[in-house]
C-alpha positions in Angstrom: -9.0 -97.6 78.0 -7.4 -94.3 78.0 -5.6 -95.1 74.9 -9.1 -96.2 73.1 -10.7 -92.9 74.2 -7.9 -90.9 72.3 -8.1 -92.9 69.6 -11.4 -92.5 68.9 -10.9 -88.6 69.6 -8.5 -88.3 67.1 -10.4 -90.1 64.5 -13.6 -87.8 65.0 -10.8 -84.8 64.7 -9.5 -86.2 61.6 -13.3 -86.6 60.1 -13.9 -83.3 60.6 -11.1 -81.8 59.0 -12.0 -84.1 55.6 -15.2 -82.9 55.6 -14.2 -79.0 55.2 -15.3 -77.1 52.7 -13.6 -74.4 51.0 -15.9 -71.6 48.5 -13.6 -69.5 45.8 -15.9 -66.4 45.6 -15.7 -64.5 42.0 -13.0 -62.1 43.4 -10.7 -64.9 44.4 -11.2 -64.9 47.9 -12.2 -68.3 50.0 -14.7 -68.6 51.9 -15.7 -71.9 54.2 -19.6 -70.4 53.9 -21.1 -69.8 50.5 -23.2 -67.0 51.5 -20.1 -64.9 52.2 -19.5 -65.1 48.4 -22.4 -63.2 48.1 -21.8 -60.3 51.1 -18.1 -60.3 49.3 -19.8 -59.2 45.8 -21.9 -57.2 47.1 -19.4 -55.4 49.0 -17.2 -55.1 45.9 -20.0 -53.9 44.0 -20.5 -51.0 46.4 -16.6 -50.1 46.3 -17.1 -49.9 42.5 -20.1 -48.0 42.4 -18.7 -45.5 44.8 -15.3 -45.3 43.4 -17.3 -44.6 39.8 -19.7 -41.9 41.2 -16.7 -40.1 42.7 -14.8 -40.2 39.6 -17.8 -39.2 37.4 -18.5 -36.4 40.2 -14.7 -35.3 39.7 -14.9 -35.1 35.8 -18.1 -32.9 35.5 -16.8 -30.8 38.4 -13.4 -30.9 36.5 -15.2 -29.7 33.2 -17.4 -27.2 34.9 -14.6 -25.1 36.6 -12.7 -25.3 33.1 -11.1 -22.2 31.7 -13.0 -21.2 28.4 -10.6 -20.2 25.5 -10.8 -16.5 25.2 -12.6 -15.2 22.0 -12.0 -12.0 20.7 -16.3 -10.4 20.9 -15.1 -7.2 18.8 -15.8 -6.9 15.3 -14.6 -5.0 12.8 -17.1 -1.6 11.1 -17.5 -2.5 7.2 -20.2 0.0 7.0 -20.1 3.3 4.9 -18.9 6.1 7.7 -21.0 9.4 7.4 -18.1 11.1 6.3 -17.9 9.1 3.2 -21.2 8.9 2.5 -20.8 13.0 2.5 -17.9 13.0 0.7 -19.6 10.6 -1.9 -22.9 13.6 -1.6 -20.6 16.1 -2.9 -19.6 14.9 -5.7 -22.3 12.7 -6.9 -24.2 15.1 -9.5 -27.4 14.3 -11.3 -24.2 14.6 -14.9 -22.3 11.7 -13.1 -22.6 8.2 -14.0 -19.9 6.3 -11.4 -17.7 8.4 -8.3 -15.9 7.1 -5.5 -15.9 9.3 -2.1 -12.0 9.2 -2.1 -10.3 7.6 -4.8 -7.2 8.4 -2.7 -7.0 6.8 0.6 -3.9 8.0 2.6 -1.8 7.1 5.9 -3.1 3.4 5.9 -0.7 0.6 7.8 -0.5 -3.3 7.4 -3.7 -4.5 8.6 -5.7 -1.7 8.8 -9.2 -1.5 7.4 -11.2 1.6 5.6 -14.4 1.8 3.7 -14.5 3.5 0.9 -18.5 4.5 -1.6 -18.9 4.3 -4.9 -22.3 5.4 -6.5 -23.5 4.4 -9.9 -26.6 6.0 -11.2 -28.1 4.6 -14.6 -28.2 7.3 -17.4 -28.3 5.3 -20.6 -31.7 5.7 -21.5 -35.6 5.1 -20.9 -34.8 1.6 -19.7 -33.7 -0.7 -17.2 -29.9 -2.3 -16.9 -28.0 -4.5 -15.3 -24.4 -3.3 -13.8 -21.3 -4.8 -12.4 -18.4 -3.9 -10.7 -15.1 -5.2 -10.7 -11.7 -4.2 -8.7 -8.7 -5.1 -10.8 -4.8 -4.2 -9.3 -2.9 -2.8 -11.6 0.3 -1.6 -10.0 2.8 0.1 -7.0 5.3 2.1 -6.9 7.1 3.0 -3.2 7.4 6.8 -2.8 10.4 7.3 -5.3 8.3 6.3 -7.9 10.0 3.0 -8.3 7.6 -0.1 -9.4 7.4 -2.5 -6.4 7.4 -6.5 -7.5 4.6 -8.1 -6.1 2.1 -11.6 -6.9 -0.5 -9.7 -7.5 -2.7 -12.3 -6.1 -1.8 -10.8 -2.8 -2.4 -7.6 -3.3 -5.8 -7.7 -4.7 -6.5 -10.1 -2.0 -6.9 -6.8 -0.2 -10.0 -6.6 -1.7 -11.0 -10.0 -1.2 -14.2 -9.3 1.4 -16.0 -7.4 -1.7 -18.7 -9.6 -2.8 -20.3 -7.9 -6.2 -23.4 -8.9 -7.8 -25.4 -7.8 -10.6 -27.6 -4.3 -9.8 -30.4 -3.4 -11.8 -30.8 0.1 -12.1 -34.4 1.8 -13.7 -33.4 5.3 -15.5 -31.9 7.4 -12.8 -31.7 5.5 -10.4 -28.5 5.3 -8.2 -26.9 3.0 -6.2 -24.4 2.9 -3.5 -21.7 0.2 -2.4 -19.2 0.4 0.1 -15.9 -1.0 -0.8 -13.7 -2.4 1.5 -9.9 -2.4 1.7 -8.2 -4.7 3.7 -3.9 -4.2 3.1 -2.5 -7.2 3.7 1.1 -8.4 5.0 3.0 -9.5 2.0 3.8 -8.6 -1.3 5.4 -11.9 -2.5 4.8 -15.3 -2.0 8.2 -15.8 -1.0 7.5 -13.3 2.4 8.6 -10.0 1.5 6.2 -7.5 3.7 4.4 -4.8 2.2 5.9 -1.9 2.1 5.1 1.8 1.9 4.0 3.1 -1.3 1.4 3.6 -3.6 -1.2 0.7 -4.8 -2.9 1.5 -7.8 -6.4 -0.4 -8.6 -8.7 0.1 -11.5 -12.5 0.2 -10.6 -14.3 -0.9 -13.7 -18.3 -0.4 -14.0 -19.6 -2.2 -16.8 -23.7 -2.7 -17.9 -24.7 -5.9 -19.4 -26.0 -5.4 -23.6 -29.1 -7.3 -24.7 -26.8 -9.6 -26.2 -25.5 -11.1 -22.8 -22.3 -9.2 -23.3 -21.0 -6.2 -21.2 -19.9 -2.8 -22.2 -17.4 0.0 -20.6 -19.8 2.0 -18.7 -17.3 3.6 -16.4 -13.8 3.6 -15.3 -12.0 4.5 -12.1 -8.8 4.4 -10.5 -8.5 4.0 -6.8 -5.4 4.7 -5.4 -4.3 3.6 -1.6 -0.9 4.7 0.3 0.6 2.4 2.9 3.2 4.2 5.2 4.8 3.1 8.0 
């Protein structure tokens, strides 16, 4: 009887275990009750979400408290100084068609910058004309008086933030334009620096004919020394 009674315990044992059921949730895991699938995503869900917020907080904290490049605020003056515009007051006469306020600039070094008038006043006659201006290099010479080689391309770069247009000018009327020298760092392409010496330019004002053409109005020679 005893032996019957375990028997039958054993069989009811062995139903049981044949009759569990195992869940494989999303994430892998098993489960022996569906609904923990569910808490088990959920959960997940909530470790991702945090895990992103905190991440997201870290990067826009990270790019807030990021160092700025440093930018350089100053500027440099390409305005006519009083000085030159005195200068160019002096010898500006009512007899004069084209002056510059110092057609030699002195003591200037690699990279420095100076700003120099010319005035052009319209004396051909009863009408109006139409004027340009252009800066052509022409040579330099160190201080012996030797010719220095150079791509000219280079040096008259110096010139380079000069932007001329066309000036319309009603009998005796005047106009002034600063120009702006700029010396550079190298005579020749293949690196040699610029060196001190003289650097000649020719300043040519020319007035534009009926016929579209343009004649010599006025020639002048600007003349800048680099030293060291």
């Amino acid at each position: 009887m005893k032996w019957n009674i375990a028997l039958i315990l054993v069989f009811l044992l062995l139903i049981g275990c044949g009759q569990k059921t195992v869940y494989v949730c999303s994430d892998e895991t098993q489960v022996e009750d569906a609904t923990e699938c569910a808490e088990s995503i959920i959960e997940e869900s909530m470790v991702i979400s945090e895990t992103i917020q905190a991440e997201t907080i870290e990067s826009i904290a990270s790019e807030e408290t990021a160092v700025e490049p440093a930018t350089d605020t100053s500027q440099q003056s390409y305005v006519l100084s009083d000085s030159e515009k005195a200068l160019l007051a002096e010898r500006f006469t009512p007899s004069v068609r084209a002056v510059l306020s110092t057609p030699l600039v002195k003591n200037l070094h690699i990279g420095d910058v100076y700003v120099v008038g010319l005035a052009v006043q319209n004396i051909l006659g009863a009408s109006s004309h139409d004027f340009v201006v252009d800066i052509k290099f022409r040579e330099a010479k160190d201080f012996s008086g030797s010719i220095l080689e150079t791509d000219d391309e280079l040096v008259q770069a110096w010139f380079e933030k000069n932007i001329f247009t066309t000036y319309t000018l009603q009998r005796n009327e005047e106009i002034t334009l600063p120009i702006i020298i700029e010396v550079g760092d190298y005579l020749t392409e293949t690196g040699d620096p610029v060196i001190p010496g003289t650097y000649i330019y020719d300043v040519y004002i020319s007035y534009i004919t009926n016929a579209g053409n343009t004649d010599e109005y006025q020639d002048l020679v600007l003349t800048v020394q680099v030293t060291e």
